[in-house]
LUMLOBA-154540 format. One record per residue: residue number from 1; residue in three letters; chain; x, y, z of N, C-alpha, C in turn. Coordinates in Angstrom, 2 decimals, decimal comma, always signed. Example, Ala and Ser with C-alpha at 12.3 -4.5 7.8 and 13.67 -1.06 7.14 Angstrom:
BEGIN
[romar 1; "ALA"; "A"; [+13,19; -5,69; +7,80]; [+12,30; -4,50; +7,80]; [+13,20; -3,30; +7,80]]
[romar 2; "SER"; "A"; [+12,85; -2,25; +7,08]; [+13,67; -1,06; +7,14]; [+12,90; +0,03; +7,87]]
This chain:
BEGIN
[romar 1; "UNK"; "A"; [+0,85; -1,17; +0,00]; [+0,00; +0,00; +0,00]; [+0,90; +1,24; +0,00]]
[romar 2; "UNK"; "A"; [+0,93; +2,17; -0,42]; [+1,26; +3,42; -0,71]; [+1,03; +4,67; -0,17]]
[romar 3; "UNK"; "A"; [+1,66; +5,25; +0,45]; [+1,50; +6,40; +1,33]; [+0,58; +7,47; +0,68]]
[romar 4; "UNK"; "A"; [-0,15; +7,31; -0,55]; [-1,19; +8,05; -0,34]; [-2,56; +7,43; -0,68]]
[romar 5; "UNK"; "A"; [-2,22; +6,09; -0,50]; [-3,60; +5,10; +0,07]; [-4,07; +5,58; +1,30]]
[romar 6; "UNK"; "A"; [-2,49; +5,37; +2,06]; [-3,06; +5,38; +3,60]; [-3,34; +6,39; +4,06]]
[romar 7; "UNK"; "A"; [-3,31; +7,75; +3,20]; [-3,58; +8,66; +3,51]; [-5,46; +9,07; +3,39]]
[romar 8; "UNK"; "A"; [-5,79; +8,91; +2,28]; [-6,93; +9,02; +2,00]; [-7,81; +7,63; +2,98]]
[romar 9; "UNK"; "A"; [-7,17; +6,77; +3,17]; [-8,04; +5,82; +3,97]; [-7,77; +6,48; +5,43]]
[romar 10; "UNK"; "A"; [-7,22; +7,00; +6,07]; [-7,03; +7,49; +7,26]; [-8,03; +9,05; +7,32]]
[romar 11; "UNK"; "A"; [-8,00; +9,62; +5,94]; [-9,07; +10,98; +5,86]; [-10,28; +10,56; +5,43]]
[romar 12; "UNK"; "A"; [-10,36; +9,61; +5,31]; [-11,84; +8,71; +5,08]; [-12,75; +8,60; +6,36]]
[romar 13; "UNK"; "A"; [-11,79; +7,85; +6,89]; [-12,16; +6,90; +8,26]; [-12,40; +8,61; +9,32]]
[romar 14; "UNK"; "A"; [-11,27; +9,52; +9,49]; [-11,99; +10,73; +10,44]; [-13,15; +11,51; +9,56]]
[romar 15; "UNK"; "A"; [-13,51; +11,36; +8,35]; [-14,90; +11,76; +8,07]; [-15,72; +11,31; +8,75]]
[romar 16; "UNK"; "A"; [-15,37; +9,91; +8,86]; [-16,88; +9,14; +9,07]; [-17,18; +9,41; +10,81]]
[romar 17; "UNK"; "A"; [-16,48; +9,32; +11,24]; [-15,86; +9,46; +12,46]; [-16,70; +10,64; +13,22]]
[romar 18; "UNK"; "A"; [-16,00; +11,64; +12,62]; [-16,31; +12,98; +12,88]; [-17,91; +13,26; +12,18]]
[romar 19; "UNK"; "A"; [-18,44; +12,83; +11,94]; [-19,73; +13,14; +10,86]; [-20,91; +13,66; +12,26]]
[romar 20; "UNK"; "A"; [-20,92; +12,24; +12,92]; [-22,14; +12,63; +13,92]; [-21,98; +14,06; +14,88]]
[romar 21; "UNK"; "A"; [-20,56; +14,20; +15,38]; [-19,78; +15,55; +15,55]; [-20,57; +16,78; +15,11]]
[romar 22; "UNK"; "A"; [-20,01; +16,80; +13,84]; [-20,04; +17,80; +12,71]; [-21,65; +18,20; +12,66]]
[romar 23; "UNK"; "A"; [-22,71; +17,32; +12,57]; [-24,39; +17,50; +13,08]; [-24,64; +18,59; +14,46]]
[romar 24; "UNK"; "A"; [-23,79; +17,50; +15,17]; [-24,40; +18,00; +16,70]; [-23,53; +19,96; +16,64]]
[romar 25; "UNK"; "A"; [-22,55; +19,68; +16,44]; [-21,98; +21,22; +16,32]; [-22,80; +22,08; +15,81]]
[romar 26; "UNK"; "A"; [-23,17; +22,04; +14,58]; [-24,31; +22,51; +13,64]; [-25,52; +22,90; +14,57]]
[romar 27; "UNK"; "A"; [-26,12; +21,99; +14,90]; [-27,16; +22,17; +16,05]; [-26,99; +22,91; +16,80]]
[romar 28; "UNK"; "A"; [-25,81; +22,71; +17,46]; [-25,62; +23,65; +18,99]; [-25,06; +25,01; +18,79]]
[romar 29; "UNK"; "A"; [-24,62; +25,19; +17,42]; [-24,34; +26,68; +16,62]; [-25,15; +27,16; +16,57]]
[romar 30; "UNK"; "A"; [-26,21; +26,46; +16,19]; [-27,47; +27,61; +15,96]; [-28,18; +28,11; +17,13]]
[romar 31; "UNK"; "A"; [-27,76; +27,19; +18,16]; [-28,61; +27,93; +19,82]; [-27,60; +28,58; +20,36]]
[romar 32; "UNK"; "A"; [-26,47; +28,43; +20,12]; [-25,61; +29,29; +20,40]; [-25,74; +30,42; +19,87]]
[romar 33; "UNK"; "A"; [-26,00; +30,26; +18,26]; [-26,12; +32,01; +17,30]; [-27,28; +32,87; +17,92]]
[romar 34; "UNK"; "A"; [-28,10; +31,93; +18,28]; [-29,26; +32,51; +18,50]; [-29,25; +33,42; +20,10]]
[romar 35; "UNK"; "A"; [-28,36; +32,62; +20,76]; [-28,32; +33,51; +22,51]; [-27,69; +34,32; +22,19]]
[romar 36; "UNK"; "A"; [-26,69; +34,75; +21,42]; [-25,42; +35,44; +21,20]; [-26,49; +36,79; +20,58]]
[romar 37; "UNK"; "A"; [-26,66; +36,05; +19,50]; [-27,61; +37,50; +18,94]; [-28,74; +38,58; +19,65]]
[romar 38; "UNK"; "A"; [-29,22; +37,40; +20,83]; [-30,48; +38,28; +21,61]; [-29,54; +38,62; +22,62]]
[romar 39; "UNK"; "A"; [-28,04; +38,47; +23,27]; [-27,89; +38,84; +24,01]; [-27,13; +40,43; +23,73]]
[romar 40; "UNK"; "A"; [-26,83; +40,14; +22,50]; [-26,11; +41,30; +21,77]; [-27,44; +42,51; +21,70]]
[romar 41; "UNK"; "A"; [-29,12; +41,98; +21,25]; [-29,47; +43,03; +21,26]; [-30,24; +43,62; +22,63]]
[romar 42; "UNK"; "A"; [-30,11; +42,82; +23,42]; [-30,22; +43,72; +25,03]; [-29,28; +44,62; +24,81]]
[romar 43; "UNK"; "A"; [-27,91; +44,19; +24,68]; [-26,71; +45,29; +25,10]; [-26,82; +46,83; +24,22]]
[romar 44; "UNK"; "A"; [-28,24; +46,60; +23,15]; [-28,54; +47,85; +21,94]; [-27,11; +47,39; +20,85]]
[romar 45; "UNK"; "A"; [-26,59; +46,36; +20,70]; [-26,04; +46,09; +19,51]; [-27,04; +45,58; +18,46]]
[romar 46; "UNK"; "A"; [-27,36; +46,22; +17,85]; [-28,87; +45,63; +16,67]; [-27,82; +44,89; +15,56]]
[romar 47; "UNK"; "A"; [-27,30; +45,70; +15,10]; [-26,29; +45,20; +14,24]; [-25,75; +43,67; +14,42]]
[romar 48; "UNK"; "A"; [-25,48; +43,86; +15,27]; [-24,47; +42,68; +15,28]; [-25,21; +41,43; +15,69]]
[romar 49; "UNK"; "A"; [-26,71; +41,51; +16,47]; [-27,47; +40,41; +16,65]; [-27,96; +40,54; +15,48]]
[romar 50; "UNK"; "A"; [-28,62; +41,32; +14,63]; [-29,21; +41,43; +13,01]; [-28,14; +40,17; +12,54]]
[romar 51; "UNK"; "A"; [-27,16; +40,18; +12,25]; [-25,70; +39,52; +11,40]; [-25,74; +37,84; +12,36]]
[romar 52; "UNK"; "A"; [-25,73; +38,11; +13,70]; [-25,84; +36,52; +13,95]; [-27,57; +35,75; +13,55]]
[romar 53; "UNK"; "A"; [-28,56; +36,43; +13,87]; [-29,68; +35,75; +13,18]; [-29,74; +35,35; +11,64]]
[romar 54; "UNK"; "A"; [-29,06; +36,22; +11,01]; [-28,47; +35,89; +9,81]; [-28,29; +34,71; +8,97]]
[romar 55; "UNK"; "A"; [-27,22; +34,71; +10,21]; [-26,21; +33,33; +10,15]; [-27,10; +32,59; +10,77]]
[romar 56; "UNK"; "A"; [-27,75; +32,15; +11,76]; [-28,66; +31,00; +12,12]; [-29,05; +30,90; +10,82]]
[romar 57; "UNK"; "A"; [-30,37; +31,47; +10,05]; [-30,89; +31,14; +8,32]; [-29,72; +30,54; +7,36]]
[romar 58; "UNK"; "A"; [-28,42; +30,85; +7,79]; [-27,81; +30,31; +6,80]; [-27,83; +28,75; +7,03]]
[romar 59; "UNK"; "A"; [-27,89; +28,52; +8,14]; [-27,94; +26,83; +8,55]; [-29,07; +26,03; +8,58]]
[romar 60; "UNK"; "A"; [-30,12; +27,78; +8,88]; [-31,53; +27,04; +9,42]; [-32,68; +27,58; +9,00]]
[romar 61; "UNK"; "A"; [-32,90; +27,72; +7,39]; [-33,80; +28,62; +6,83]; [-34,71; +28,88; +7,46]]
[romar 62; "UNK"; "A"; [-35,68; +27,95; +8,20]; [-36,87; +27,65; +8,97]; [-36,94; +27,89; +10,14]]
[romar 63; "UNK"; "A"; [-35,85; +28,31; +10,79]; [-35,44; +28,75; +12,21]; [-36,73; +29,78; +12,37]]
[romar 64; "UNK"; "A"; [-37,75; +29,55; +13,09]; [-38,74; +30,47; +13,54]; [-38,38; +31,68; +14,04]]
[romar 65; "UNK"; "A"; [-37,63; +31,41; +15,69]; [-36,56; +32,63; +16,00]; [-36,07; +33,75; +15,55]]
[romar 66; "UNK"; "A"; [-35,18; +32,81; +14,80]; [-34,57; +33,58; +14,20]; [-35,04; +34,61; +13,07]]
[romar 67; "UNK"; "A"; [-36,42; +34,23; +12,51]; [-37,33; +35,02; +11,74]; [-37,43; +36,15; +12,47]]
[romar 68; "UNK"; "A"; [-38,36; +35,54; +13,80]; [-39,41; +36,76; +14,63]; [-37,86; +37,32; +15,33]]
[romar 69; "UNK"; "A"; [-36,96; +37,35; +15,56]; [-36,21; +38,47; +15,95]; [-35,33; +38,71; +15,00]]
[romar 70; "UNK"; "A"; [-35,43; +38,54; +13,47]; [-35,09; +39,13; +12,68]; [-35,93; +40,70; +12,10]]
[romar 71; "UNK"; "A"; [-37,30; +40,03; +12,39]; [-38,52; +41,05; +12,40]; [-38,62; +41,89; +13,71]]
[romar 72; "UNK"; "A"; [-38,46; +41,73; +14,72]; [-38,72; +42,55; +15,53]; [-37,30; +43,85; +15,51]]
[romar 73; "UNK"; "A"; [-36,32; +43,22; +14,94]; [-34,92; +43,77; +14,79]; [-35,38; +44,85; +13,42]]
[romar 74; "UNK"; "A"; [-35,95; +44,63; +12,69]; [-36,47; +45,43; +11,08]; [-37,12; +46,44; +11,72]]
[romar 75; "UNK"; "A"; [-38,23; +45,82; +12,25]; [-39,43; +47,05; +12,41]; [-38,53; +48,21; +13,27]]
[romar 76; "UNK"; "A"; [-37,49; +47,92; +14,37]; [-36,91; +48,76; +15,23]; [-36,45; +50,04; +13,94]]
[romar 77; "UNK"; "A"; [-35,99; +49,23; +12,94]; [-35,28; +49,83; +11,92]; [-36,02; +50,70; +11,39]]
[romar 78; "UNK"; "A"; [-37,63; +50,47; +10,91]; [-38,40; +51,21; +10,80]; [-38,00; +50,26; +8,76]]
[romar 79; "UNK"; "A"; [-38,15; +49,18; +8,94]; [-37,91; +48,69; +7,96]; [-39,20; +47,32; +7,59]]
[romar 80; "UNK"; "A"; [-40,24; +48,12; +7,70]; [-41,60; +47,63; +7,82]; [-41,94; +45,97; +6,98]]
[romar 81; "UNK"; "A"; [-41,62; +46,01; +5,35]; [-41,84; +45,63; +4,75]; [-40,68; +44,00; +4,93]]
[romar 82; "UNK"; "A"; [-39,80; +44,01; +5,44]; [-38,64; +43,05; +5,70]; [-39,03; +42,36; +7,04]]
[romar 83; "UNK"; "A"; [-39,84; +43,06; +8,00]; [-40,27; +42,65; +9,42]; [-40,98; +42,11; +8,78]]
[romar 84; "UNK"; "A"; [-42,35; +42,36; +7,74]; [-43,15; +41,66; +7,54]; [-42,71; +40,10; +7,42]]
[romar 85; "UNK"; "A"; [-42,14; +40,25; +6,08]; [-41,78; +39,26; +5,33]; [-40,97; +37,98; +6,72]]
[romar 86; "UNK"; "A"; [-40,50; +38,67; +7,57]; [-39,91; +37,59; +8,50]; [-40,90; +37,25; +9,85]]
[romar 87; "UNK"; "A"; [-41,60; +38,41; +9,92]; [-42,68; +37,50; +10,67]; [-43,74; +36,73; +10,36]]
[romar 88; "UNK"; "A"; [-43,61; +36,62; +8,91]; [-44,58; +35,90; +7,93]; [-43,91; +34,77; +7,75]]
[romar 89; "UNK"; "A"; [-42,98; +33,93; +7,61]; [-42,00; +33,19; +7,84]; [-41,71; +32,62; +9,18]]
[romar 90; "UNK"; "A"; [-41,92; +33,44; +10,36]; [-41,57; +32,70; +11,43]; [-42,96; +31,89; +11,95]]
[romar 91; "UNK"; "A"; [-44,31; +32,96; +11,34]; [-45,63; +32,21; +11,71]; [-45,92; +30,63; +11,05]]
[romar 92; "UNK"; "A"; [-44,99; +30,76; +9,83]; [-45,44; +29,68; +8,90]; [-44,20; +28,55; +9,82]]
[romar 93; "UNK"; "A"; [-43,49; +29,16; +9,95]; [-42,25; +27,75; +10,47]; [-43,05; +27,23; +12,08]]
[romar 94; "UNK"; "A"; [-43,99; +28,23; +13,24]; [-44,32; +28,21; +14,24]; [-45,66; +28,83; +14,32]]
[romar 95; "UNK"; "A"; [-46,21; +28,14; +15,11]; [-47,21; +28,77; +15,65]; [-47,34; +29,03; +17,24]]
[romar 96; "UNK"; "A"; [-46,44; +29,29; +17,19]; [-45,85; +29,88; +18,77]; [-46,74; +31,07; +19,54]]
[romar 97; "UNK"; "A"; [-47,31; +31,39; +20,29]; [-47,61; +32,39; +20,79]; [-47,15; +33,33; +20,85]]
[romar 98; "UNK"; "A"; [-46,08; +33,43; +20,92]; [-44,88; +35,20; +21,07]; [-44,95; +35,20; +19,92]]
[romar 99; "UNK"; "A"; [-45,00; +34,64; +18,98]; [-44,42; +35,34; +17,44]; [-45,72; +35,66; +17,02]]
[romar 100; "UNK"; "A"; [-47,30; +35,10; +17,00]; [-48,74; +35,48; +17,04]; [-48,35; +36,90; +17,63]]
[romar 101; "UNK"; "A"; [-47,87; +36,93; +18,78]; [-48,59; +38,41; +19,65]; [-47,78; +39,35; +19,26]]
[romar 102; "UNK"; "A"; [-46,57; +38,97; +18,65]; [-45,29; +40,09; +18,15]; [-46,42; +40,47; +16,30]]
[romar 103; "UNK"; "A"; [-46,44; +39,61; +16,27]; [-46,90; +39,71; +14,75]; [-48,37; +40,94; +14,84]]
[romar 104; "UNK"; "A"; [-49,30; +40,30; +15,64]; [-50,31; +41,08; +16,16]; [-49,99; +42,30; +16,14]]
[romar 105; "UNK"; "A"; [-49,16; +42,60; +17,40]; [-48,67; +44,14; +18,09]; [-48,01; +44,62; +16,44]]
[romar 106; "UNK"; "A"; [-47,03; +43,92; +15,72]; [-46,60; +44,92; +14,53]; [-47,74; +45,50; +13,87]]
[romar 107; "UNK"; "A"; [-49,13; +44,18; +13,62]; [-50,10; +44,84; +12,55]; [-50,80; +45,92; +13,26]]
[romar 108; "UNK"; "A"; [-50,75; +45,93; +14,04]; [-51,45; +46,76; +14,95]; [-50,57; +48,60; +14,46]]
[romar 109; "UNK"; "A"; [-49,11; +48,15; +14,81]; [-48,19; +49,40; +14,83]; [-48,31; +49,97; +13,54]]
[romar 110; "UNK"; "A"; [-48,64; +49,30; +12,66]; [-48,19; +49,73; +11,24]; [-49,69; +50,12; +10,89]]
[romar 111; "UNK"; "A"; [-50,65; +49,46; +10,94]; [-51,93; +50,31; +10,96]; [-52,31; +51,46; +11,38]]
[romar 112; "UNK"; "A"; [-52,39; +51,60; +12,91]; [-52,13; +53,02; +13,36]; [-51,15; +54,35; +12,78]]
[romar 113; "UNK"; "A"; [-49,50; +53,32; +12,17]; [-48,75; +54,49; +11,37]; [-49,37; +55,10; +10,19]]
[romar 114; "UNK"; "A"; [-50,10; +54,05; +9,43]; [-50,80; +54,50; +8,34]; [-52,02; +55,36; +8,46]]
[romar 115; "UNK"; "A"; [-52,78; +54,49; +9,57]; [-53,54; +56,09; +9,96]; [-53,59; +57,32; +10,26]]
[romar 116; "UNK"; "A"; [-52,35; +57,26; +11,39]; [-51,32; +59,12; +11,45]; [-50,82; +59,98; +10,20]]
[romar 117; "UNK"; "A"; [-50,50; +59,19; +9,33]; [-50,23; +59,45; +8,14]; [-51,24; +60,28; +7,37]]
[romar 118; "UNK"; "A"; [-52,64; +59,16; +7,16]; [-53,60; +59,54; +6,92]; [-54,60; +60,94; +7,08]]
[romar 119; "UNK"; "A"; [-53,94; +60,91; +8,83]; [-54,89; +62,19; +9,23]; [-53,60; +63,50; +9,34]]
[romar 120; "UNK"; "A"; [-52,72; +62,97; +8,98]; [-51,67; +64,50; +9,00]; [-51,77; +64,48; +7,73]]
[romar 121; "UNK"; "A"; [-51,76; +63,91; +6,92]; [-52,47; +64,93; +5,30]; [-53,28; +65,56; +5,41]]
[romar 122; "UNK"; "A"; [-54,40; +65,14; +6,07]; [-55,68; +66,13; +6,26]; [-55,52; +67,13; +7,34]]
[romar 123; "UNK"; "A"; [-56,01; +66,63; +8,50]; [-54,98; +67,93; +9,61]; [-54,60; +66,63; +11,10]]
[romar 124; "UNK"; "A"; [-53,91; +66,82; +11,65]; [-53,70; +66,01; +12,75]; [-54,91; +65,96; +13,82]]
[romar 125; "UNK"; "A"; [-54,77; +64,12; +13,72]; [-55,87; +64,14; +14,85]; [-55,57; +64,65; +16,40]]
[romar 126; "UNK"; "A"; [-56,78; +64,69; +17,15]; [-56,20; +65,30; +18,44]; [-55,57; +64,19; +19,07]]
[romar 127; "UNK"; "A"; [-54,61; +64,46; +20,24]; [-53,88; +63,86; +21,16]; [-53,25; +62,37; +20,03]]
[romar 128; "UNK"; "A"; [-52,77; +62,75; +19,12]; [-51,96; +62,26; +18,56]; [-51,10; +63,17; +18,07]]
[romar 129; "UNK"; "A"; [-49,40; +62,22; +18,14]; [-48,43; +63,33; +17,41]; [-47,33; +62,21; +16,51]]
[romar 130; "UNK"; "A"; [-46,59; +63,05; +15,77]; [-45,90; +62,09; +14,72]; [-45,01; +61,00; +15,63]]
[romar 131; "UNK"; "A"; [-44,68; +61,33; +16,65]; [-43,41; +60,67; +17,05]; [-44,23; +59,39; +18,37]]
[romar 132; "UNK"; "A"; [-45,48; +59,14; +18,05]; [-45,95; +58,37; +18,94]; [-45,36; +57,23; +19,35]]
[romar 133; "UNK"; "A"; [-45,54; +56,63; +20,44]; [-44,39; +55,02; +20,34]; [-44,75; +53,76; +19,72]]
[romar 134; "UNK"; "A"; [-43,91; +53,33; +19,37]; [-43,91; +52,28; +18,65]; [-44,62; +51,14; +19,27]]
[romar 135; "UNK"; "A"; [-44,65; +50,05; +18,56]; [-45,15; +48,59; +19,31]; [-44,52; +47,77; +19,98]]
[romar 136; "UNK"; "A"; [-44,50; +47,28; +20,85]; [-43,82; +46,81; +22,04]; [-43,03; +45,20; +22,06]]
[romar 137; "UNK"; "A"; [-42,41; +44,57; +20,58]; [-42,00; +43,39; +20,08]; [-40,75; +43,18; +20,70]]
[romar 138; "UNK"; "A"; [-40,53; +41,94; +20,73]; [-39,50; +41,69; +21,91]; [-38,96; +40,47; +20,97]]
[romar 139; "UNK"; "A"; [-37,79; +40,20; +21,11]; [-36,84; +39,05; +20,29]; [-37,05; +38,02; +21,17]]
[romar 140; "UNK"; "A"; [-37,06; +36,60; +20,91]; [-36,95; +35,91; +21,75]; [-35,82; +35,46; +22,74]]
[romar 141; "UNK"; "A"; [-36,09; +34,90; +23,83]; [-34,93; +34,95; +24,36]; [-33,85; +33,62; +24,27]]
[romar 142; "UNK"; "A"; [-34,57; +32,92; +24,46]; [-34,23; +31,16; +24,42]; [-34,12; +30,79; +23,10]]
[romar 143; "UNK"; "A"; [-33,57; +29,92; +22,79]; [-33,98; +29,01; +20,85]; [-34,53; +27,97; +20,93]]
């Protein structure tokens, strides 16, 4: 046998080896990406939990989570149409209750914006003003 038999049979054998490994890592990356990112956006790093939820979808298209605090991370942005689209995605991967009531509270936020809108073309309604607060969506915390 020939030293680059035994080579490829020796990088064979730690594939196989390493395979069940290589799963479980995968797995535990993504609950890892996922604490990392919500813990990043307590600290007001949006950015940088935005970029690790990211990366969870890159492993875990279907990652619910990682949807609804991809969306709750948009709307902060004031990036309406991208929250949608990911809390529309996290409802379809889950039917979780927090992502229902996050989803809720957005339609809710974005209705009312459109109505402020509405009535400051015409004249502002009373005891409303442009800078009213937003809806109250929260990332999840756990994966």
């Amino acid at each position: 046998m020939n030293l680059a038999t035994i080579f490829a049979r020796r990088a064979l054998l730690a594939v196989c080896l390493l395979a069940p490994f290589c799963a479980w890592a995968q797995t535990s990356g993504v609950e890892d990406t996922l604490r990392f990112g919500t813990e990043a956006a307590k600290r007001g790093l949006w950015t940088e939990a935005m970029f690790r939820w990211n990366r969870v979808l890159k492993l875990d298209p279907s990652n619910a989570k990682a949807h609804n605090n991809l969306a709750v991370a948009y709307e902060r942005e004031g990036k309406f149409e991208e929250a949608r689209q990911h809390y529309e995605a996290a409802l379809k991967a889950t039917g979780a209750s927090e992502v229902r009531e996050n989803y809720t509270r957005f339609t809710q936020f974005v209705q009312q914006r459109v109505e402020r809108s509405a009535a400051a073309a015409g004249a502002e309604a009373p005891g409303q003003t442009a800078g009213a607060a937003k809806a109250q969506t929260q990332p999840e915390d756990e994966p």
